[in-house]
Residue, then its C-alpha position, 0 to 999 in steps of 0.5 A: x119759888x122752888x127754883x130760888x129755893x133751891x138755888x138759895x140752899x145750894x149756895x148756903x151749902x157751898x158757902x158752908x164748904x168754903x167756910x169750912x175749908x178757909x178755916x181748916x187753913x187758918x186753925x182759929x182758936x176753937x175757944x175764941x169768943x167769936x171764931x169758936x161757935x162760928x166754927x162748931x156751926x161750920x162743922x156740925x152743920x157739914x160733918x153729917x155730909x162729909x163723913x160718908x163721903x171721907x169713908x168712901x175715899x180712900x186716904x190721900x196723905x193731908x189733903x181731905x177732898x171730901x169737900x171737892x166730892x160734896x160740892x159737885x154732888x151738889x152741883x150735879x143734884x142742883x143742875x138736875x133738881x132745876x131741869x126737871x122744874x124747868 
């Protein structure tokens, strides 16, 4: 039951990633009936992980790898979480 739920968490987050950089790509419309709350839930639901990861990286130009950085924290916490239950 924990190993699912800890699986389940991790893939939520990783989706939430994804999501998150698709739309940094594409730049919908904030205010669109549709795209806006989808895309103030992305990034309230990720800005509280990425910020302190943004201000530990030091500035590379356009590219953000805050992103890249979360996810394999995640996928690190994830492989460790799962050995120790195995």
């Amino acid at each position: 039951m924990l190993y699912t739920l800890i699986n389940l968490l991790y893939y939520i987050a990783i989706s939430l990633l994804v999501a998150r950089a698709i739309l940094s790509w594409v730049r919908p419309d904030p205010y669109h009936e549709i795209w806006g709350p989808f895309m103030r839930f992305v990034y309230q639901a990720t800005e509280p992980a990425l910020a302190p990861i943004r201000r530990l990286l030091p500035p590379m130009g356009m590219m953000d790898f805050s992103p890249m950085v979360l996810w394999l924290i995640l996928g690190f916490l994830r492989v460790i979480l799962l050995s120790i239950l195995h």
